[in-house]
N, C-alpha and C positions, 0 to 999 in steps of 0.2 A: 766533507765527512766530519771534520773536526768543527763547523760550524753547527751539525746533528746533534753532536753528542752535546756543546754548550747549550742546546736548546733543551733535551733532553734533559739535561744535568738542570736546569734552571724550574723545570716541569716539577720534577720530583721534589727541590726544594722547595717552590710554592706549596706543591700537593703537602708537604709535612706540615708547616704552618698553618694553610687552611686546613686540615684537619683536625690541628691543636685545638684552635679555634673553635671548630663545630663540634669538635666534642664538647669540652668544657660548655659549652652552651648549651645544647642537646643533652648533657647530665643537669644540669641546673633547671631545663624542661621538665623532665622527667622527675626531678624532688619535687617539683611544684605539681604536679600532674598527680604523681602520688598522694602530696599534703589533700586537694580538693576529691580525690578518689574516696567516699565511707564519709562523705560530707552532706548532710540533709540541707536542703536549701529551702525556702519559700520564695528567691530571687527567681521571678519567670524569667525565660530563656528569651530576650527580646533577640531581633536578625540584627543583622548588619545595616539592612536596608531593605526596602519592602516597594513591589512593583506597586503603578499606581494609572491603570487606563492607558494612553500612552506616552506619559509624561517621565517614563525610563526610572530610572531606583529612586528613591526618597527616602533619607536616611535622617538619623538626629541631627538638630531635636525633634523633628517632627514624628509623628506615628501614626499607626492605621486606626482609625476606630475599633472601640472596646479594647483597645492595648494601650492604655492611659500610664500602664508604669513604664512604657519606654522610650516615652518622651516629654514634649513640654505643650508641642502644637500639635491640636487633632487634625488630620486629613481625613474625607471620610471620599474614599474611593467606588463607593456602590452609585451616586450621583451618573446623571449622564455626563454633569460636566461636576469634576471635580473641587470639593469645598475645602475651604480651607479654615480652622479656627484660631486667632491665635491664642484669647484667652475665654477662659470659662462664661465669661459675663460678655463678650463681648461677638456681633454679630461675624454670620460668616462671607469668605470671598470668596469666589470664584478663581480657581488656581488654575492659570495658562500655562507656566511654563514653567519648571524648575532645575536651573542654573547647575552642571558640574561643579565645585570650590569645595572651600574646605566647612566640615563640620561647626568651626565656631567662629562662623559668618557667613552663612549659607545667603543663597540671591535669588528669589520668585521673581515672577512677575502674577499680578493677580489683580483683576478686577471687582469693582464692588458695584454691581448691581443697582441699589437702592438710590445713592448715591449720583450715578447716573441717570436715574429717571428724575432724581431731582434737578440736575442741571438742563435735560432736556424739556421740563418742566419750569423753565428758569424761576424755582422756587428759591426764596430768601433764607428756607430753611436750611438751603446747603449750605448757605456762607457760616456757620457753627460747626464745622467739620470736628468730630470728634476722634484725634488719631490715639492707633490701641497705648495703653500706659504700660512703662518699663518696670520692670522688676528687679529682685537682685539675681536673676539667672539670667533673664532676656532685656534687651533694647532692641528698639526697633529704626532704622534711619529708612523713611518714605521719601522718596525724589521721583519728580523732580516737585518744588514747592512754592508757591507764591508768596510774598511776604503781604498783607494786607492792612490797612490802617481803617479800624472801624468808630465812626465817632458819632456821636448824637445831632439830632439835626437842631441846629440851634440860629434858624432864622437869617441864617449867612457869616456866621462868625465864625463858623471852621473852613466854612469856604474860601474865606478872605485870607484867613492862614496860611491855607496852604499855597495860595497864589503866590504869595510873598515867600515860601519857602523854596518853591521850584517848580517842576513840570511835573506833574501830578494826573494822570486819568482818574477822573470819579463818574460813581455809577450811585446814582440816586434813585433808583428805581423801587428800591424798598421802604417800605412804612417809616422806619424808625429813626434807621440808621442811612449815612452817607460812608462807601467803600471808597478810598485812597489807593492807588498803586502807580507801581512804574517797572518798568524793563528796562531802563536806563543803569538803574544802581541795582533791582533786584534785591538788595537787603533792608530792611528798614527796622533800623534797633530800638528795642522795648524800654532803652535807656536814654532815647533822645526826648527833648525839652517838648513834649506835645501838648495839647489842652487838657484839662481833665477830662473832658467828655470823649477822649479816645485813646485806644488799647491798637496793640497789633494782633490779628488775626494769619495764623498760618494756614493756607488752603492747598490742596492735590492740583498744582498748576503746571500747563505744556512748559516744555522746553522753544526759551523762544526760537531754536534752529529746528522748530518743529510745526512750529505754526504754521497754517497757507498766508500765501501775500495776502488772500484778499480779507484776514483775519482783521475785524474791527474791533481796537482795543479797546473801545466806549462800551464794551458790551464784556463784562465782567465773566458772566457763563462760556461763553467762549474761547475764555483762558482756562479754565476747571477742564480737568481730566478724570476720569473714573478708571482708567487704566495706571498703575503704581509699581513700579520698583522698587521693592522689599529687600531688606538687606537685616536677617533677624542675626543680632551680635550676642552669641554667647558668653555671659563671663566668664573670665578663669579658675573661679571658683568652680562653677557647673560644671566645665570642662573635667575640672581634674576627678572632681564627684563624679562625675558620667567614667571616664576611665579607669576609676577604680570600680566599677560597677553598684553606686550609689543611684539614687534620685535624688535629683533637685526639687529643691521647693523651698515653701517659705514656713517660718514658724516665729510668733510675736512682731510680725514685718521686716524679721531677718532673715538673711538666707539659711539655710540647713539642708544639710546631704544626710538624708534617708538611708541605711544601708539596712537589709535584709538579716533576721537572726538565724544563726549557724547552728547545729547543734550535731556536735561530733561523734560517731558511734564508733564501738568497736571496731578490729578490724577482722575481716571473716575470708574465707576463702576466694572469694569472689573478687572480693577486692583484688586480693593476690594475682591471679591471672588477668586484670584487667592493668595491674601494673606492668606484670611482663607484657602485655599487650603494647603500652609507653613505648616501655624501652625499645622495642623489636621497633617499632614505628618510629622510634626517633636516630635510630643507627639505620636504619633505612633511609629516612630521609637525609640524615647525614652524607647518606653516600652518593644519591642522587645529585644534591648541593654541590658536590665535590665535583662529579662527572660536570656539572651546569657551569660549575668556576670555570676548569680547563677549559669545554669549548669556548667560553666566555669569550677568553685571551684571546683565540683563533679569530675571531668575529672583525670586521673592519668596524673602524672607528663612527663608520657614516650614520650607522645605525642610531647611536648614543647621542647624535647632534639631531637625526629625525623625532627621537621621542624626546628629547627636548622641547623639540619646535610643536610637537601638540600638545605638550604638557600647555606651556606656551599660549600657547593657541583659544587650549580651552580658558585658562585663566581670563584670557582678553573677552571671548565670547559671556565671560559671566558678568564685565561691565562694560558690554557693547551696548546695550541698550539704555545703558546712563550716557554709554563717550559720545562727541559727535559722529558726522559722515565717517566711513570707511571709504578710504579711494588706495586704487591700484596705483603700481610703480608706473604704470605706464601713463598712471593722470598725471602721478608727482612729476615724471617728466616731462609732462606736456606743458602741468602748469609754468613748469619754471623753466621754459627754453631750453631743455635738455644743460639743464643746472649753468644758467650763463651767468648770473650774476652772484658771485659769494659775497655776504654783507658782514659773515665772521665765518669765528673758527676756535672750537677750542676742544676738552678733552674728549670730548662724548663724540664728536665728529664736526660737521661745516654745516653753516645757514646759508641759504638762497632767500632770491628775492624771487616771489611768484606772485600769478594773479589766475583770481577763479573766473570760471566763465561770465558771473556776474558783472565783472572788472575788478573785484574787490583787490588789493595788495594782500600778498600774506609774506608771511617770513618762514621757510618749510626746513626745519630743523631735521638732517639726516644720522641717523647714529651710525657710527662705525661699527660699534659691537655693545655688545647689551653684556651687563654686569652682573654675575651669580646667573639665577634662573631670569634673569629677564626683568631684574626687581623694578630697576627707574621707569623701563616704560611703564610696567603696570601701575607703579606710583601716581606718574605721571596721568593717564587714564583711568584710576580709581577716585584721585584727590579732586583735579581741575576740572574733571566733569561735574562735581557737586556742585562747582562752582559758578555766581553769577553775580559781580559785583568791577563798580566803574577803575578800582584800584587793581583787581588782578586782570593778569592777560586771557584774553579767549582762547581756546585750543577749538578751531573750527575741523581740524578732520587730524587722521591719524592713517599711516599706510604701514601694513603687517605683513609684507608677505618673505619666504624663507630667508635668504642673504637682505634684503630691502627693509629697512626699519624708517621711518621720518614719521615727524610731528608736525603740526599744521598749525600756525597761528595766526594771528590776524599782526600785521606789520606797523614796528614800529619806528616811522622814518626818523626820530632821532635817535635812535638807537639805545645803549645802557648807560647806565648814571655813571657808568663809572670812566668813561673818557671825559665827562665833563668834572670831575674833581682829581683827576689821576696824570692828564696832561701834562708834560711840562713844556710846551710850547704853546702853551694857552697864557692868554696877553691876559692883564686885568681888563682890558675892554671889553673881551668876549668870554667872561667868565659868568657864572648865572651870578643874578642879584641875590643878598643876602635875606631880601622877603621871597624868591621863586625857591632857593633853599629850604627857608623854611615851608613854604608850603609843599612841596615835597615830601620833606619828615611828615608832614602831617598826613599828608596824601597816605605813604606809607605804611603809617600805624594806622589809617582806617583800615586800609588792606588788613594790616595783619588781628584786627580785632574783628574782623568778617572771620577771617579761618579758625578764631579762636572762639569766637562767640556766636556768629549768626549761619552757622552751618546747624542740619540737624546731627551730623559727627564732626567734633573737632579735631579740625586738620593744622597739625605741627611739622613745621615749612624744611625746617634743622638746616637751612643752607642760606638765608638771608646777608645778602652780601649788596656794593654797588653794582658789580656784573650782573646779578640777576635781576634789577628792576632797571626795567624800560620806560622811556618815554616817548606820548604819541607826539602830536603834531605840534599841541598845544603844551610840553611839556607835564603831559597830567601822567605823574609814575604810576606804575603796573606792576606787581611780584609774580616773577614768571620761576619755570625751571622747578617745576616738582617732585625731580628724580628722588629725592630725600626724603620727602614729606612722609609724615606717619599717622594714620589715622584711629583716633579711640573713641567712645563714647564723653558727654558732655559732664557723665556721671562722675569718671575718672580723672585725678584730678593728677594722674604718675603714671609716668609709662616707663615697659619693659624696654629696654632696646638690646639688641647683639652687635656689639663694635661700635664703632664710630663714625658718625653722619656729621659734615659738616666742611668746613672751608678752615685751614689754621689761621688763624688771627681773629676770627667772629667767631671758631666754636665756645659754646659755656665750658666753663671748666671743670662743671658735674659730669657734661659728657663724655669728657674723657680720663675722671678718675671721683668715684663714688665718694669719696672723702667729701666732696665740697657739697654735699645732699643729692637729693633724688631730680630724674629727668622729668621736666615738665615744658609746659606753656612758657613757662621763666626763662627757658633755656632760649627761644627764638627772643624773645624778648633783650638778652644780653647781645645775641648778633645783630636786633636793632638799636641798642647803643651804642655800640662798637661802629658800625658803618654813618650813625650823625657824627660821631666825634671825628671819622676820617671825613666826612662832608667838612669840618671845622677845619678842620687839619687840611686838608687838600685844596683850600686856597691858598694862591700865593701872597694875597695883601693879607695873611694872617702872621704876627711876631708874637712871638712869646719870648717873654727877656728872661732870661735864666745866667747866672756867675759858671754854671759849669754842663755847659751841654752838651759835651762829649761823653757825661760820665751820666743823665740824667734823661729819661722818656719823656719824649712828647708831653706823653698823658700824666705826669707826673707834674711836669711844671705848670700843665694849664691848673688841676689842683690846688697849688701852692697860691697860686695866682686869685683864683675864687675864692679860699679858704681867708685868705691875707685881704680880701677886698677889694683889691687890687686891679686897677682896668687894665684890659688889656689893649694892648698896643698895635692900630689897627689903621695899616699901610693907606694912602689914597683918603680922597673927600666920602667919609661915612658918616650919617648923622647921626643921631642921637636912637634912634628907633631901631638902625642895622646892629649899633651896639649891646643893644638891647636883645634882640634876637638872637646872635651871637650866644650873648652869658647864657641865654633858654636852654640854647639847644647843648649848650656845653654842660650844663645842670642837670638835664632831661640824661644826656648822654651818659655821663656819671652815674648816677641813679641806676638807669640803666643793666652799669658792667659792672655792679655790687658781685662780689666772690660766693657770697651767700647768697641764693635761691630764693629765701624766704623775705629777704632785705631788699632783694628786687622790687619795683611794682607790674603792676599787671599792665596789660597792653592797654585796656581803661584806662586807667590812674594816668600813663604819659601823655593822652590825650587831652587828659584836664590838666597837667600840669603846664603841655605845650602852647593850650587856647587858652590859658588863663593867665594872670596877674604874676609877674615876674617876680613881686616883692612875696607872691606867699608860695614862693619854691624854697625848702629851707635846703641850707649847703648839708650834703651827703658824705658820711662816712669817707675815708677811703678807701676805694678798690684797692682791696689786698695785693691785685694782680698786675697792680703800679708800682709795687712796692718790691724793694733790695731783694726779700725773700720770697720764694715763689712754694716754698715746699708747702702741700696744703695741709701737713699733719702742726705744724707752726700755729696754726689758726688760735684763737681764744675764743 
């Protein structure tokens, strides 16, 4: 009985708050409800979202035909198979399927026609693929994509090139031009040393876990796709313009939000009762809300973890068709012996060693529990799918179902960088050599100048550490572990974040307190100085003399040491080249972990610093965040 009445007693208190609440709200409706009541608009009344054949609601930016003010991209729904436009000048797709997410990054899938008859036509006209241009409202990221090297035929002297550069398929089958590619690396950057007589060519190409076996790479049309995952990114400009009920658009090649003129009339009877109309309607619904609360509280809990799980669900479905394979709990257990082998273990949950029907090794990464709404796997599943390059790890499948989460990678029998400089029962015999170090670091920054440069959206890692880069067989490192990652256009040169991403000791220091400037590209960049300087630091033939090292950092004395000229002192038979490497990556590292953002360099620049000439790395400021004082308002 005395248990009733606390419950009771606890009811009515709620019910008093939440209805504090709903009123104050429900009056603040009602002023505003009022302010637009005796309001002339010329703002047509666009939906919410507009049906479209059977492709379920379609909403902004897109619109239906003849309704141009209430969006950016035409759909024209009268079609037997629905088209798509995305800009004025430019032709239309064929729209298959259009993805549930959010408004400002909606996900199509859509094919092009034309396009298609030209690869089956194996016409050379397709290799000029013309993808749609971004604006300041829209960008567009098309996957999956081939990277292509197009060069002039010049009698055998690009061909000779590229022999000597590496493993290369070419396709010479067209008049002018000789085609370059690989699936090996899948990147091939517009910045590397090539002839003049060639450019890179970006084309609409399969995902190679999509290919058939009997796919022959000699034949260029047969990697081309006419089928394209769309991914149109609205800015946050357009965004906030679209929710205040403006149009985007452009004016002088700048953006401009359009808004509609107002013109306020009197107020007349009419108005009046369509105010009391408001109010009666919003203390009604108040009261509704109110009844919805308390049963709310009655409801079990199961409910609130089911709509979760399809919130969930649909998010996954909107980049299933970029992720790899989907396999059941009951593959993941099959592959991995009803989970016999653990090869780690840390916060997110436990790795297994598995293998696919093919025989292939995988490493099936299982989560414990998913963080917020489920952020890292879909990170995980938005970011690594873009991806196709020899430095990151493969995510070959991915299993979703309600309690059962794992990730699917391809295995890396020596596992993370980081038992190999974190050891301390590792002998100097079986430490890596100071040149597989360095190649490494180098390995690395290729990595991390694919996600910053050779993706068509730039993916920022925010978690780059030794734990999360693997290596395979041959020691060639891999940046895995995308739960972090953030992705923005190429256009964007700052991003927003909420909270804090990252590992303590590699996060930037902008990340976790705006004083030191804005989050960017620069920020991963600092957690790849900070993890060479512990490659530096985490052997044991490394000494650093110092008078007082009790009272003095690490990274503090190597400084003093490079600044002073000063060699370092360096345990065991090293010669003249390991020391050399050594001061590189200590330089490089430095550089690096600059406290200012803008004093960093880019993930470029460490790559020429790293492959280039020791003597024209000039010594670096110091990091502030070596230094006695750490408060970032101190700065000059």
């Amino acid at each position: 009985m005395i248990g009733n009445i606390i419950v009771i007693y606890n009811m009515i208190r709620n019910l008093d708050s939440t209805l504090l609440i709903l009123f104050l709200l429900f009056h603040r409706l009602q002023h505003l409800s009022s302010q637009d009541v005796g309001t002339n608009s010329s703002q047509p009344i666009c939906p919410t979202s507009f049906s479209c054949s059977n492709l379920g609601p379609v909403s902004f930016p897109f619109y239906a035909s003849g309704n141009s003010a209430c969006g950016l991209c035409e759909v024209d729904c009268n079609q037997l198979v629905p088209k798509i436009r995305l800009t004025q000048d430019y032709p239309s797709y064929d729209l298959v399927r259009v993805m549930p997410g959010s408004t400002s990054s909606p996900f199509v899938f859509v094919r092009d026609n034309y396009f298609s008859n030209q690869i089956t036509n194996k016409s050379c006209d397709s290799l000029t693929y013309r993808f749609p241009p971004n604006s300041s409202s829209l960008s567009y990221n098309i996957s999956p994509t081939l990277s292509v090297l197009r060069c002039v035929k010049t009698l055998g002297l690009v061909d000779s090139y590229f022999r000597a550069v590496g493993e290369y398929y070419v396709f010479d089958k067209c008049d002018d031009y000789n085609y370059y590619y690989t699936y090996s690396n899948g990147y091939i950057s517009s910045n590397t040393n090539l002839p003049l007589s060639c450019s890179v060519v970006v084309l609409p190409g399969n995902s190679p876990y999509t290919l058939p076996k009997e796919t022959d790479f000699n034949d260029l049309f047969q990697l081309l796709t006419s089928e394209l995952n769309l991914v149109v990114q609205v800015s946050d400009r357009c965004q906030e313009c679209h929710r205040r009920g403006g149009q985007c658009s452009n004016k002088n090649q700048e953006f401009w939000c359009k808004y509609s003129t107002r013109n306020t009339k009197k107020e007349n009877p009419r108005n009046t009762v369509i105010k009391s109309a408001l109010a009666s309607l919003a203390i009604g619904t108040a009261i509704i809300l109110i009844l919805l609360v308390l049963c709310y509280r009655f409801k079990i809990f199961s409910k609130r973890d089911a709509e979760n799980y399809s919130n969930l669900e649909a998010i996954i479905k909107t980049h299933e068709s970029l992720a790899p394979k989907r396999y059941s709990y009951s593959h993941v257990k099959k592959m991995t012996d009803s989970f016999k082998v653990k090869v780690g273990e840390g916060g997110y949950g436990s790795v297994y060693r598995g293998k696919l029907q093919n025989g292939n090794d995988v490493a099936v990464k299982v989560l414990n529990e998913l963080k917020g709404n489920g952020e890292d796997l879909v990170n995980e599943l938005a970011s690594i799918s873009k991806t196709c390059h020899v430095n990151i790890v493969s995510l070959v499948g991915f299993c979703f179902e309600r309690r059962h989460k794992a990730l699917i990678y391809e295995y890396m029998p020596n596992g993370s960088l980081e038992k190999y400089i974190y050891n301390p029962s590792t002998t100097t015999g079986s430490q890596l050599e100071w040149k597989k170090l360095y190649d490494i670091a180098v390995g690395i920054g290729r990595g991390l100048e694919y996600l910053h440069r050779g993706c068509n959206t730039r993916i920022l890692h925010f978690d780059i550490k030794p734990h999360n880069i693997l290596l395979d067989k041959d020691l060639c490192p891999k940046i895995s572990d995308f739960g972090l990652a953030k992705l923005c256009p190429e256009t964007r040169s700052v991003v927003s974040m909420s909270g804090m991403r990252g590992t303590p000791g590699y996060i930037a220091p902008e990340v976790f307190s705006r004083n030191f400037g804005v989050v960017s590209h620069k920020s991963d960049v600092y957690s790849y100085g900070m993890m060479v300087l512990e490659m530096v630091r985490g052997r044991r033939n490394v000494v650093v003399e110092d008078d007082d090292t009790s009272n003095m950092y690490f990274f503090d004395s190597v400084y003093k040491q490079v600044v002073s000229n000063k060699n370092l002192v360096l345990s065991g038979v090293l010669d003249v080249q390991d020391k050399e490497v050594a001061k590189k990556m200590i330089l490089v590292g430095l550089w690096c972990t600059q406290s200012d953002p803008s004093s960093r360099p880019s993930i470029s620049k460490v790559l020429d610093m790293l492959e280039g000439d020791l003597k024209s790395i000039q010594i670096p400021p110091k990091p502030f965040m070596y230094s006695t004082s750490r408060s970032p308002d101190s700065r000059h």
